[in-house]
gemmi code that builds the backbone of each chain (N, CA, C; Angstrom):
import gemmi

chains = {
    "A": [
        ("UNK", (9.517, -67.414, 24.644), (10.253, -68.533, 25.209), (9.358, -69.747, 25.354)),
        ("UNK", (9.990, -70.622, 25.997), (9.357, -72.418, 25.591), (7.890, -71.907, 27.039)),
        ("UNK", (7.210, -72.533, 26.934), (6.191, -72.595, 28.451), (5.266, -73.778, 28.090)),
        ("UNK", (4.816, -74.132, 29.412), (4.137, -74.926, 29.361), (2.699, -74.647, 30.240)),
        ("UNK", (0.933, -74.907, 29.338), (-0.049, -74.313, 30.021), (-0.965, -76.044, 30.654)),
        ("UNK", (-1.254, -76.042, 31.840), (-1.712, -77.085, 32.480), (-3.010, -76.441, 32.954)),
        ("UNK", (-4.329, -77.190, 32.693), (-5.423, -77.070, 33.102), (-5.610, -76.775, 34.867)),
        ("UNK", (-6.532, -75.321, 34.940), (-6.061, -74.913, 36.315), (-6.780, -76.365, 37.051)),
        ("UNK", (-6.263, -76.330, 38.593), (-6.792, -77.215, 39.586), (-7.622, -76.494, 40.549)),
        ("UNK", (-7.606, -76.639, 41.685), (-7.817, -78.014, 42.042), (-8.727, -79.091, 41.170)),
        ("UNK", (-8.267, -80.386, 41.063), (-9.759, -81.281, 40.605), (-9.879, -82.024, 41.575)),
        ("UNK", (-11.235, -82.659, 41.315), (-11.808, -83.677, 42.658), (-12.885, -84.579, 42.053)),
        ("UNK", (-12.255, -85.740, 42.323), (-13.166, -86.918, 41.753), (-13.223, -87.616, 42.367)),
        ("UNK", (-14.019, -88.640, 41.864), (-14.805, -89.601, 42.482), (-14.006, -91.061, 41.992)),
        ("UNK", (-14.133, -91.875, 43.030), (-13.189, -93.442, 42.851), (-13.897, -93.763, 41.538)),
        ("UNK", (-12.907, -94.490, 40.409), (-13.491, -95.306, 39.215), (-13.593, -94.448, 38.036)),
        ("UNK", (-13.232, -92.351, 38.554), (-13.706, -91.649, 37.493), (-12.308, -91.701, 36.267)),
        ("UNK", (-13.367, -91.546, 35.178), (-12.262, -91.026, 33.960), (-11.182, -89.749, 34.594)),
        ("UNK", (-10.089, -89.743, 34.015), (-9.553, -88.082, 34.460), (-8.674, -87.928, 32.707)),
        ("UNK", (-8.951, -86.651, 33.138), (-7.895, -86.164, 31.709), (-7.539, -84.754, 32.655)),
        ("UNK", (-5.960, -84.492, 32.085), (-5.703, -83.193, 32.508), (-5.072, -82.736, 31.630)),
        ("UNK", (-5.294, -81.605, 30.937), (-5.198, -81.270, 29.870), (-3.556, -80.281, 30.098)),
        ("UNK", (-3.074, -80.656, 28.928), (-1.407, -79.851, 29.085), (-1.238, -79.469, 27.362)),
        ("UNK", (-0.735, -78.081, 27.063), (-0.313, -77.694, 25.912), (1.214, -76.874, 26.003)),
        ("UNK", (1.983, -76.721, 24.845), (3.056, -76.222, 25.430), (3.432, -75.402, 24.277)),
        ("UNK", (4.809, -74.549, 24.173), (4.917, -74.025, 23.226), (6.965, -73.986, 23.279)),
        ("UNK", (7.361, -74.106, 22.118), (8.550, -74.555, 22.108), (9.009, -74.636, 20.795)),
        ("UNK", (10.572, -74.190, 20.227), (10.451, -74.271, 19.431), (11.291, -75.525, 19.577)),
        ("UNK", (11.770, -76.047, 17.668), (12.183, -77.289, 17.830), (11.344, -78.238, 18.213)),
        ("UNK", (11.523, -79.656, 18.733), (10.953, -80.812, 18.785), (11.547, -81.483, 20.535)),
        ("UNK", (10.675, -80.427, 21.262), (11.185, -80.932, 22.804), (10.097, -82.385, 23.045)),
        ("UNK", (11.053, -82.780, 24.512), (10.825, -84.275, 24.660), (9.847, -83.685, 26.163)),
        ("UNK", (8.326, -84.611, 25.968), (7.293, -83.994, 26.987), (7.336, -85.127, 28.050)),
        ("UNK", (7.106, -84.448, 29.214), (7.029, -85.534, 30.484), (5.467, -85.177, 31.328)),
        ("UNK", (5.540, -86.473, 31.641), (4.299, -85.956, 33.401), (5.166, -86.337, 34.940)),
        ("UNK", (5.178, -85.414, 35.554), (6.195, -85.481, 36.838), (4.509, -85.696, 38.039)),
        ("UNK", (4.536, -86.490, 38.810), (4.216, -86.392, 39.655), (5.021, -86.397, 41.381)),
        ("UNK", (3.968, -85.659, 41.902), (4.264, -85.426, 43.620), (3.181, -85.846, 44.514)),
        ("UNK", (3.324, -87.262, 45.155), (2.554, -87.666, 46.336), (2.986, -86.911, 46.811)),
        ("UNK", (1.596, -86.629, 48.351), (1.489, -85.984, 49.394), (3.165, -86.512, 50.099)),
        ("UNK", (3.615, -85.257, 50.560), (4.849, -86.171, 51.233), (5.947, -86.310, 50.740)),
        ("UNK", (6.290, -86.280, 49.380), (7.201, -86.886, 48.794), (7.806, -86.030, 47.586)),
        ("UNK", (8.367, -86.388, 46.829), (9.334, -85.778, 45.781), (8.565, -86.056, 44.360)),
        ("UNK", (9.238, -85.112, 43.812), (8.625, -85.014, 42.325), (9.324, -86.243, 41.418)),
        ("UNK", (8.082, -87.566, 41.047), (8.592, -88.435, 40.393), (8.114, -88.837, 38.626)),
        ("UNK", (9.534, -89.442, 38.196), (8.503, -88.959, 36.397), (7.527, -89.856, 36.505)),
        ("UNK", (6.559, -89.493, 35.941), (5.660, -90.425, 35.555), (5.177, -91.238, 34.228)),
        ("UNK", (5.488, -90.400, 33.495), (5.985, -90.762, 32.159), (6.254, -89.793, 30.661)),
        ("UNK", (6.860, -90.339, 29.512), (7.542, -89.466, 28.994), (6.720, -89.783, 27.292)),
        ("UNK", (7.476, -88.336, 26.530), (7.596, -89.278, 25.172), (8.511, -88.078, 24.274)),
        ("UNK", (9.278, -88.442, 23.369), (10.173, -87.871, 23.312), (9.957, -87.687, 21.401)),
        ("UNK", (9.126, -88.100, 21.102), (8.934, -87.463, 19.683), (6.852, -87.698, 19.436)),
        ("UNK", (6.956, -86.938, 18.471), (5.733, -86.674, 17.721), (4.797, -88.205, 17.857)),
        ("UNK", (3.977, -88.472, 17.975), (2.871, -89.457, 17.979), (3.185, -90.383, 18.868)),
        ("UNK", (4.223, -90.632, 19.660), (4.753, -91.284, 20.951), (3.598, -91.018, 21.953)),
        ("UNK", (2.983, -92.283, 22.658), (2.405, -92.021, 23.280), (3.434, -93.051, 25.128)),
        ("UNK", (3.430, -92.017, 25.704), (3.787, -92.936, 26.747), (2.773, -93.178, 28.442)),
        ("UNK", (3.349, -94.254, 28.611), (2.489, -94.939, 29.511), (3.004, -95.220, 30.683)),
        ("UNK", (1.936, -95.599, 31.848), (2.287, -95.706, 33.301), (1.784, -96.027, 34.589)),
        ("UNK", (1.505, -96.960, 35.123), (0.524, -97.129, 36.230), (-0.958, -97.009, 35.672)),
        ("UNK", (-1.064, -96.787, 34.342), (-2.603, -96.896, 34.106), (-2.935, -95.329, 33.478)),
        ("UNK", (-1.702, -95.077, 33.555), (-2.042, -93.114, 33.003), (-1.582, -93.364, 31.554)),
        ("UNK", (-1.747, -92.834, 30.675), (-1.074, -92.102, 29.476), (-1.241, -91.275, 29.248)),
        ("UNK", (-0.212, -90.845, 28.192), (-0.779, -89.427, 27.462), (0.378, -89.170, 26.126)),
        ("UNK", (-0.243, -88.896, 24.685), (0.282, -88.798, 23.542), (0.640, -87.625, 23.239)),
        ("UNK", (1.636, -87.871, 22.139), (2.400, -86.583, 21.805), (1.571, -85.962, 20.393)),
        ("UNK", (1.136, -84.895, 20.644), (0.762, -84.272, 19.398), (0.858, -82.885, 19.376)),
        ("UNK", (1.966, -83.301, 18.176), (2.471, -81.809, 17.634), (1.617, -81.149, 17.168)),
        ("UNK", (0.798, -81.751, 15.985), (-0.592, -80.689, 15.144), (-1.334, -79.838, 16.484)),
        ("UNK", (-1.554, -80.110, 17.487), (-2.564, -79.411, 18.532), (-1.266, -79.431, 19.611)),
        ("UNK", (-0.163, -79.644, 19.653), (1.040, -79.061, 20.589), (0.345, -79.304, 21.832)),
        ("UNK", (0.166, -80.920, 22.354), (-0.667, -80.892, 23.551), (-0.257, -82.226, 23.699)),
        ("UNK", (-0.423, -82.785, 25.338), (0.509, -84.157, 25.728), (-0.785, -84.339, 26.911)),
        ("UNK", (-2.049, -84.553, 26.714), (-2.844, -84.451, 27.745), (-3.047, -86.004, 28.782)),
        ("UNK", (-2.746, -85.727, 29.823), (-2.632, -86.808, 30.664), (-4.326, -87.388, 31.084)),
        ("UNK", (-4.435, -89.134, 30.644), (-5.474, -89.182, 30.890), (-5.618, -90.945, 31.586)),
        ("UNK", (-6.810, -91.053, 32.373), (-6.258, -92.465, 32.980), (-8.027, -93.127, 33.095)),
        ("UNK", (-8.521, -94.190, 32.840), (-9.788, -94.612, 32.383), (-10.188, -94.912, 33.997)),
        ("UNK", (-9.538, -95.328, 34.836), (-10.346, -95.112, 36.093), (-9.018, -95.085, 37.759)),
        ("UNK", (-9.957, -93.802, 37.926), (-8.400, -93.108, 39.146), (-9.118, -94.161, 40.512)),
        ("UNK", (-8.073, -93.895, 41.308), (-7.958, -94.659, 42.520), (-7.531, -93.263, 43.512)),
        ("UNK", (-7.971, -93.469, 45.047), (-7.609, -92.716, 45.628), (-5.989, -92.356, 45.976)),
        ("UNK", (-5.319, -93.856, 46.082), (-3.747, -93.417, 45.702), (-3.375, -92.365, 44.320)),
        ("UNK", (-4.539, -91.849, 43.602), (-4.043, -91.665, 42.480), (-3.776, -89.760, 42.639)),
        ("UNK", (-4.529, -89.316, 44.291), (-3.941, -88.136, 44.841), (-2.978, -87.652, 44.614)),
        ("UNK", (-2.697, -86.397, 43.962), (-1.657, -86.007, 44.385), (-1.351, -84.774, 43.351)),
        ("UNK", (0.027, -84.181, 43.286), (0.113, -83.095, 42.258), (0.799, -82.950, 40.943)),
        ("UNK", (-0.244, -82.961, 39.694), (0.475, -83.542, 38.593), (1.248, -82.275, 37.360)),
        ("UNK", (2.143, -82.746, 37.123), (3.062, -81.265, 36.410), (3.265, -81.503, 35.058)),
        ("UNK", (2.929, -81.088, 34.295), (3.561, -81.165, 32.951), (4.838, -80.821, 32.491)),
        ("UNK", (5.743, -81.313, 31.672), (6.892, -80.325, 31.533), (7.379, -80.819, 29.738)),
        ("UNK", (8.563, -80.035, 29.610), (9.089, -80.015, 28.808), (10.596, -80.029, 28.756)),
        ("UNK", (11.225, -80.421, 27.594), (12.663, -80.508, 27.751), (13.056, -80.124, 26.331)),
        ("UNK", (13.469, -78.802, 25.850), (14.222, -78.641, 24.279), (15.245, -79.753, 24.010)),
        ("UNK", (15.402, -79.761, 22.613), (16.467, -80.244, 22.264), (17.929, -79.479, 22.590)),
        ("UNK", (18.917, -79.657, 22.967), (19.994, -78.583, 23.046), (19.776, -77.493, 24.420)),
        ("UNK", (18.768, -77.722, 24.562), (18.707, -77.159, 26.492), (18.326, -78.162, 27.893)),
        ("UNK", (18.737, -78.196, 28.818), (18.606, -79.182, 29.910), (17.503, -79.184, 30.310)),
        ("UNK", (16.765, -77.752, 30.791), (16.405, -77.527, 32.110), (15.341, -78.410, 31.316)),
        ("UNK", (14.530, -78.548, 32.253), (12.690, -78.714, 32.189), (12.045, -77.623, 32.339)),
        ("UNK", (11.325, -77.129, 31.796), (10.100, -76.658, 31.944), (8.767, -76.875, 32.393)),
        ("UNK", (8.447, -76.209, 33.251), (7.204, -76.845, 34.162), (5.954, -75.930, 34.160)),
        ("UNK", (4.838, -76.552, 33.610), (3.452, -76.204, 34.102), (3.446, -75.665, 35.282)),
        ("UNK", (1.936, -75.269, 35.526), (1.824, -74.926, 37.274), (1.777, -75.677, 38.051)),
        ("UNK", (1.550, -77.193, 37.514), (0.874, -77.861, 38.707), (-0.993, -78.268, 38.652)),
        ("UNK", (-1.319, -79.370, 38.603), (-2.882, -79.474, 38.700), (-2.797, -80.307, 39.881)),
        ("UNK", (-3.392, -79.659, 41.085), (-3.748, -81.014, 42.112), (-4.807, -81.566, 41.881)),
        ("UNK", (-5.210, -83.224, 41.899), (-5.899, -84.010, 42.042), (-6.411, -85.019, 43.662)),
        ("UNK", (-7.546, -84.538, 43.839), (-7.928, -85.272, 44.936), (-9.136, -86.213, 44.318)),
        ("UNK", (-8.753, -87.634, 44.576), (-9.561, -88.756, 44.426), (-10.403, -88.869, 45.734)),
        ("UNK", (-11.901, -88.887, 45.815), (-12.719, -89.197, 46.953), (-13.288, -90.695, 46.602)),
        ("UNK", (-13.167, -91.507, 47.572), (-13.981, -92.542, 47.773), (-15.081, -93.128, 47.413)),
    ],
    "B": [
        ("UNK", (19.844, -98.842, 44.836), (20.721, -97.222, 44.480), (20.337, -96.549, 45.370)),
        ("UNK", (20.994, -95.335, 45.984), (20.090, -93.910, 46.494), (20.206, -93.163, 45.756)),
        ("UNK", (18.778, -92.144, 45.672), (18.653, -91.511, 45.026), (19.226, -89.947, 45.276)),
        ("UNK", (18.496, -89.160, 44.826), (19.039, -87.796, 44.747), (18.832, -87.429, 46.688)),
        ("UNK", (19.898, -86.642, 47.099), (20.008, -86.411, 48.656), (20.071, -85.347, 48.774)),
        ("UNK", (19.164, -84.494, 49.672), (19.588, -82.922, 50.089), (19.525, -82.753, 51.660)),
        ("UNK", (20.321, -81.648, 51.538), (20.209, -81.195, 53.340), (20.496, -80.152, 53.310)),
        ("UNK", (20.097, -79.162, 54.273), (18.629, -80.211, 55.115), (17.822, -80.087, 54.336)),
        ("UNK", (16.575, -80.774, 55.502), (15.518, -80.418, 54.688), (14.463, -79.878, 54.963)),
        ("UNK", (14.662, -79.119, 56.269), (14.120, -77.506, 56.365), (15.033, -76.847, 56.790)),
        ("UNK", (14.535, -75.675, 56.374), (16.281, -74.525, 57.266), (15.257, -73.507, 57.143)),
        ("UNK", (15.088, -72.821, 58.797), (14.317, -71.418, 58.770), (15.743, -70.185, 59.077)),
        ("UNK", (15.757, -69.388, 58.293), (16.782, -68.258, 58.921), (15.975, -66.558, 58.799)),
        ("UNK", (16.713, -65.828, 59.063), (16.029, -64.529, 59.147), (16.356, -64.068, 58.047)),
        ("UNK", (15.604, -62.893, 57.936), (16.469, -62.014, 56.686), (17.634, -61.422, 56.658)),
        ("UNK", (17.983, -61.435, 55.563), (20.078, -60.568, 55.610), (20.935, -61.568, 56.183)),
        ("UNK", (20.427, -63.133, 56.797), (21.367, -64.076, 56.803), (21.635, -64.745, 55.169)),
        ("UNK", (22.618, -65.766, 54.988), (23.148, -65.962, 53.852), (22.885, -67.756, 54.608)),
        ("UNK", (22.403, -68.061, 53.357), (22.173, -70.234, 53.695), (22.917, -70.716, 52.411)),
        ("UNK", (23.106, -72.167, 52.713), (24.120, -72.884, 51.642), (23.109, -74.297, 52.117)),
        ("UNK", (22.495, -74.300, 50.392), (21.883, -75.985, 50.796), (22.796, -76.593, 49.464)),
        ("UNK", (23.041, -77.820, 50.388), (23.188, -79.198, 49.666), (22.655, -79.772, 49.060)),
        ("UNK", (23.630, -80.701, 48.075), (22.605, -81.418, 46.752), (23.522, -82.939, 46.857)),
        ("UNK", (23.418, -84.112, 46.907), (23.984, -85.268, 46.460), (23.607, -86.173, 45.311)),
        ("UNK", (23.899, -86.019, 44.141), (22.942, -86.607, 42.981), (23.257, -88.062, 43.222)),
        ("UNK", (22.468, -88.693, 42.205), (22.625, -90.136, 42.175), (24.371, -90.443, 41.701)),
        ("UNK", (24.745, -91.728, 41.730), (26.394, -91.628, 41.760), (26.428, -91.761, 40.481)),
        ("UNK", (27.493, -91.087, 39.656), (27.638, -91.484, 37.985), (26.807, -90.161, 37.562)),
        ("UNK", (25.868, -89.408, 37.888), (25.334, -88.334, 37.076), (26.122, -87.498, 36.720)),
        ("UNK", (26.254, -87.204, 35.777), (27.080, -85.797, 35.493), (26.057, -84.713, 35.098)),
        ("UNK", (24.990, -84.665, 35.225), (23.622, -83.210, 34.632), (23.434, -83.322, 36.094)),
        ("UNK", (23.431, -82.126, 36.973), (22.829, -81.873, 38.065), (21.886, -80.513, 37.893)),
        ("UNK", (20.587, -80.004, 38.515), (19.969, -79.131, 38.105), (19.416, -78.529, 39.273)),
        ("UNK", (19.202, -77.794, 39.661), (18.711, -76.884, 40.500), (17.055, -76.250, 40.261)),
        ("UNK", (16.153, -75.983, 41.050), (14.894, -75.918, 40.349), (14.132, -74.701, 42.318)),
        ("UNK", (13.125, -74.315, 42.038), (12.713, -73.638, 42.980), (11.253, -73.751, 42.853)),
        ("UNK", (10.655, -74.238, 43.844), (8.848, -74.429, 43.954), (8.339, -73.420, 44.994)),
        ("UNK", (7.249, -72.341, 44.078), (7.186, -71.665, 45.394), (6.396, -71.458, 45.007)),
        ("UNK", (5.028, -70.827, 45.981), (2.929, -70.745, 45.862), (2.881, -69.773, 44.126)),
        ("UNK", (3.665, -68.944, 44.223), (3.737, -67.832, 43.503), (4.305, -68.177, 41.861)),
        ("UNK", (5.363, -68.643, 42.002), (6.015, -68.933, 40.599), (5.839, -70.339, 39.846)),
        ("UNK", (5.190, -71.495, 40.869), (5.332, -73.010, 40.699), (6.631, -73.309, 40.250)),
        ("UNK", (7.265, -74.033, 39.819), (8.152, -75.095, 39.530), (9.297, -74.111, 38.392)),
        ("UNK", (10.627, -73.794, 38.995), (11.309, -72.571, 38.432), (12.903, -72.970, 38.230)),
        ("UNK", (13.239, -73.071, 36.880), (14.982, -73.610, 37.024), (15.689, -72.859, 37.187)),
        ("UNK", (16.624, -73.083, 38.051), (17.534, -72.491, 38.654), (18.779, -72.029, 37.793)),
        ("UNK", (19.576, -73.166, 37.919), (20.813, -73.976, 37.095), (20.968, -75.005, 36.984)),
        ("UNK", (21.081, -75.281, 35.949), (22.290, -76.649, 35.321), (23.926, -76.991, 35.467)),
        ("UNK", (24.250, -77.971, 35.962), (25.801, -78.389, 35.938), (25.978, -79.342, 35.015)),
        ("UNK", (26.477, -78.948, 34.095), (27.219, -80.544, 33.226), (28.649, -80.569, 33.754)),
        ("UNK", (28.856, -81.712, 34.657), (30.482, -81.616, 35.807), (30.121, -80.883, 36.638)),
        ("UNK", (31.750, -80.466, 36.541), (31.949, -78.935, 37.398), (31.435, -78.063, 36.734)),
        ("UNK", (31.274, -77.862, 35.741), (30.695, -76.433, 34.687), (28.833, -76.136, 34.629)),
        ("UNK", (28.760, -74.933, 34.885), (27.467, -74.583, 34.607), (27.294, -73.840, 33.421)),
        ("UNK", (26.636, -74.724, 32.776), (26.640, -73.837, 30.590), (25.185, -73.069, 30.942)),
        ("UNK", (24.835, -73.017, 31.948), (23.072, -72.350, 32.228), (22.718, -71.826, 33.305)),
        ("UNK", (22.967, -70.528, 33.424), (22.475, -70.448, 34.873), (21.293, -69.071, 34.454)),
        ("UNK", (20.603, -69.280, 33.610), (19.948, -68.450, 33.085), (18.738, -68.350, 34.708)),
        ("UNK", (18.316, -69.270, 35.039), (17.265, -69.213, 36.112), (17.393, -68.789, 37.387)),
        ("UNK", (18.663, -68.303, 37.627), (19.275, -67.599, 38.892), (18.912, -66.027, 38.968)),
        ("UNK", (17.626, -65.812, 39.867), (17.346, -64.661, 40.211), (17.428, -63.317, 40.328)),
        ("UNK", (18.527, -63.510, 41.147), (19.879, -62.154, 41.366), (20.906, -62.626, 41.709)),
        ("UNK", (21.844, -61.686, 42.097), (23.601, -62.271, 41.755), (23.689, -62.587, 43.685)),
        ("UNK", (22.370, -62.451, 43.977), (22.831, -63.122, 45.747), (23.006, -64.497, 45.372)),
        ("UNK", (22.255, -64.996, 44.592), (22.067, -66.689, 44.357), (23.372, -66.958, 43.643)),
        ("UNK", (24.210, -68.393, 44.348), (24.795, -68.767, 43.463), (25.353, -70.257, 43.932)),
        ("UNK", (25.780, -70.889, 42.687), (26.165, -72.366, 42.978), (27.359, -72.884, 42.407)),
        ("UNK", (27.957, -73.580, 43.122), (29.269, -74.969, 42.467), (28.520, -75.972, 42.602)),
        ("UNK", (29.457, -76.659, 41.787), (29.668, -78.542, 42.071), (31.043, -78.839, 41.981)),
        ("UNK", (31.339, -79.788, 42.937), (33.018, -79.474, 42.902), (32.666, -81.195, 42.846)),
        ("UNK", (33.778, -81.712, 42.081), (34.506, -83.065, 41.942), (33.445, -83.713, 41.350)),
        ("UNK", (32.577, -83.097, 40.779), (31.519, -83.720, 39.810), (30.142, -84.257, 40.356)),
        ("UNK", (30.289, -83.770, 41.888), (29.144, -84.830, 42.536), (28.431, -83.514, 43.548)),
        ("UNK", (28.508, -83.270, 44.463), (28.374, -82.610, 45.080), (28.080, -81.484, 44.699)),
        ("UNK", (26.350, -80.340, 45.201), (26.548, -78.981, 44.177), (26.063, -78.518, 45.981)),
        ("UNK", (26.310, -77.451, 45.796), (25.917, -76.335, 47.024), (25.272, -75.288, 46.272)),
        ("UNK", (23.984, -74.657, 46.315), (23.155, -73.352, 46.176), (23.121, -72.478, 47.785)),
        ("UNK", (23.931, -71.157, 47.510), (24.150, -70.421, 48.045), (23.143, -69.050, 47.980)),
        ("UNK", (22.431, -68.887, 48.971), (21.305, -67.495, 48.739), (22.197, -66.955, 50.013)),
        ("UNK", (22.794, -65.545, 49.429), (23.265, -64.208, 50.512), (22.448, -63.138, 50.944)),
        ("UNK", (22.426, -62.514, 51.872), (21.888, -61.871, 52.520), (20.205, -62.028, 51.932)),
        ("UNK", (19.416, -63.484, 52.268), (18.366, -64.005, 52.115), (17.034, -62.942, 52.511)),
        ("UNK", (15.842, -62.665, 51.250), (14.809, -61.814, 51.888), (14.104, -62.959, 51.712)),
        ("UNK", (12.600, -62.247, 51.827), (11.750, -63.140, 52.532), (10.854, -63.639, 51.172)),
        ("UNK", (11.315, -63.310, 50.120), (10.354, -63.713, 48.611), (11.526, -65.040, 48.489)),
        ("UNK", (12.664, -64.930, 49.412), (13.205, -66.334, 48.753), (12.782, -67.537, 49.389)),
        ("UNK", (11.834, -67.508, 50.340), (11.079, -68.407, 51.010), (10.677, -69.778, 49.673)),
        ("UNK", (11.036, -70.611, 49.997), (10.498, -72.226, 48.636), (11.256, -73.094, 49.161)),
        ("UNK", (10.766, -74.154, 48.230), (11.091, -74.926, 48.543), (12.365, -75.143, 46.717)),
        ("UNK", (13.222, -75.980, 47.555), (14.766, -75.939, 46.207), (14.658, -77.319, 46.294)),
        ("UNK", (14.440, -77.495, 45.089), (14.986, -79.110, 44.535), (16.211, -79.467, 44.060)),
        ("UNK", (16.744, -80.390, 43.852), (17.934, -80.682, 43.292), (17.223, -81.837, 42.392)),
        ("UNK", (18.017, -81.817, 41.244), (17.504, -83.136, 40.455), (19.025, -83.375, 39.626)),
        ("UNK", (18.895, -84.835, 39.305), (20.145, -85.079, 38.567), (20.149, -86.154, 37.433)),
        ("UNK", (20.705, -86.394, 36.544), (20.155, -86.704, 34.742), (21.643, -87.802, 34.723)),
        ("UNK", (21.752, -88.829, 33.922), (22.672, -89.228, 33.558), (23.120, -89.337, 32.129)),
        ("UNK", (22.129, -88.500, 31.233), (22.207, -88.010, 30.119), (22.217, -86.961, 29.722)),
        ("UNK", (23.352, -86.193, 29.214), (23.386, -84.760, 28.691), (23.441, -84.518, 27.315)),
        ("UNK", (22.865, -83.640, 26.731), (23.272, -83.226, 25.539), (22.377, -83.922, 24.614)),
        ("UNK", (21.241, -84.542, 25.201), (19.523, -85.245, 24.429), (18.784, -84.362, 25.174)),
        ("UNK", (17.831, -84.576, 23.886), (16.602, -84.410, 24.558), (16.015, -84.992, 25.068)),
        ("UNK", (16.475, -85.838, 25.621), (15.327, -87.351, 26.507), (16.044, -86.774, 27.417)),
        ("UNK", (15.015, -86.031, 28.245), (16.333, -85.994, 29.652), (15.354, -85.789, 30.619)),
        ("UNK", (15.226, -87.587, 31.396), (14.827, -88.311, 32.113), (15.831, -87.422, 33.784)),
        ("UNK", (15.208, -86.823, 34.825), (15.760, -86.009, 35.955), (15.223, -86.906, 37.077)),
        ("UNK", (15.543, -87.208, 37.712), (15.416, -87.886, 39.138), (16.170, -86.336, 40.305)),
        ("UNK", (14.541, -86.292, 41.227), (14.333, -85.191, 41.965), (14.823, -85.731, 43.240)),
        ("UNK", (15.596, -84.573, 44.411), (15.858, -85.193, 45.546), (14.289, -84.506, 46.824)),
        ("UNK", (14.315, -84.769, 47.386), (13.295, -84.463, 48.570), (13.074, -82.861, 48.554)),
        ("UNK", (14.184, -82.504, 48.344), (13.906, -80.404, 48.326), (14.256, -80.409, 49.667)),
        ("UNK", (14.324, -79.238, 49.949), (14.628, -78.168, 51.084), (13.834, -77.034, 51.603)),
        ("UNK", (13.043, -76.801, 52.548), (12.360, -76.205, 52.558), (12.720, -75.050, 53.503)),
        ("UNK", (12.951, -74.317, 52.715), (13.407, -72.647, 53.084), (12.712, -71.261, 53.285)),
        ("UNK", (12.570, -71.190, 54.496), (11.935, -70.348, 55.131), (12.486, -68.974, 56.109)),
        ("UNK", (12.553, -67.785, 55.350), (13.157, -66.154, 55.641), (12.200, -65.954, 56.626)),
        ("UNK", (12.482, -65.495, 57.441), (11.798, -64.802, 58.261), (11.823, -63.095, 58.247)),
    ],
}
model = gemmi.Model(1)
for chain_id, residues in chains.items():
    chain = gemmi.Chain(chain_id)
    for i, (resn, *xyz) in enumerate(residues, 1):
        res = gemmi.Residue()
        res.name, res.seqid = resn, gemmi.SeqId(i, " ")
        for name, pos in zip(("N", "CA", "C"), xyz):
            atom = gemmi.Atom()
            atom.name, atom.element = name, gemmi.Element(name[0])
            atom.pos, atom.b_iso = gemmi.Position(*pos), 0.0
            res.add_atom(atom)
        chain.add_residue(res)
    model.add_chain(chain)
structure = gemmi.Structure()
structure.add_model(model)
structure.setup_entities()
């Protein structure tokens, strides 16, 4: 069945650092990949999407590209901020099925 | 707009009681989805409503779990005689596109459900 594998967490960085969080998935067909985030507190919001092959989509300073050859959508952002806390999910969506599919979860804590 | 609405949004009950949480999607959605976050499983779909109809309820546990949406808006998830592995937290999320694969979900706050 479809799944999605997210680099285990916790991570913890430092203000200004590079981050990449690495996400691969497996699916058949040509599903449309998302990053969902969850501030402390709050609800799971998209963060951004891309819905075919070499699509790279963008967001607050995050991206992350679609590549089918290595089946991987890795979320990466050139310098985090401590708002940038919080818990990030990978997912997936088939063509012809609704649900999402969700990673485990990587929490990110930004330190000062 | 408001967004996706649930209630409550904690409910502690014991075991072998039966709970009914609420879902209010955004207005105009017709994809409503059901989802379960818990330490153990992370992030778990429940069911899907396109309308009143559920074409998916592949993610429903056991036959204690179960859900409507009546008049296209409104869904209720029903857990009966509740044990204590059904402890999570339940999201509701709701889509205004069905039947793509771009399917952009706006999440409501969850419910946080706790068996004793």
């Amino acid at each position: 069945g479809d799944s999605v594998t997210q680099m285990e967490g916790p991570v913890t960085l430092s203000e200004e650092a590079f981050l990449t969080i690495n996400c691969t998935y497996t699916a058949t067909g040509y599903p449309s990949l998302f990053w969902y985030v969850q501030y402390p507190g709050e609800g799971l919001q998209l963060l951004l999407k891309a819905t075919k092959a070499d699509d790279k989509g963008s967001n607050k300073g995050f991206e992350a590209t679609y590549r089918k050859e290595t089946t991987s959508f890795h979320l990466e952002k050139g310098s985090v901020q401590v708002s940038d806390s919080a818990v990030y999910f990978c997912a997936l969506s088939r063509e012809g099925a609704q649900k999402l599919v969700f990673g485990q979860g990587t929490r990110l804590t930004i330190n000062p | 707009g408001a967004g996706v609405s649930q209630s409550p949004s904690n409910k502690v009950t014991e075991k072998g009681k039966d709970v009914e949480l609420r879902c209010d999607p955004i207005s105009g959605h017709t994809a409503l989805y059901w989802y379960r976050q818990s330490l153990g499983q992370g992030l778990e779909f429940l069911i899907y409503f396109q309308g009143n109809s559920a074409p998916d309820k592949s993610g429903l546990p056991s036959d204690r779990f179960s859900a409507e949406r009546t008049g296209g808006s409104v869904s209720t998830l029903t857990i009966q005689r509740t044990q204590q592995e059904d402890s999570a937290v339940y999201l509701c999320a709701s889509s205004s596109i069905a039947g793509s694969s771009y399917n952009e979900q706006f999440f409501g706050p969850g419910t946080r459900l706790t068996v004793l």
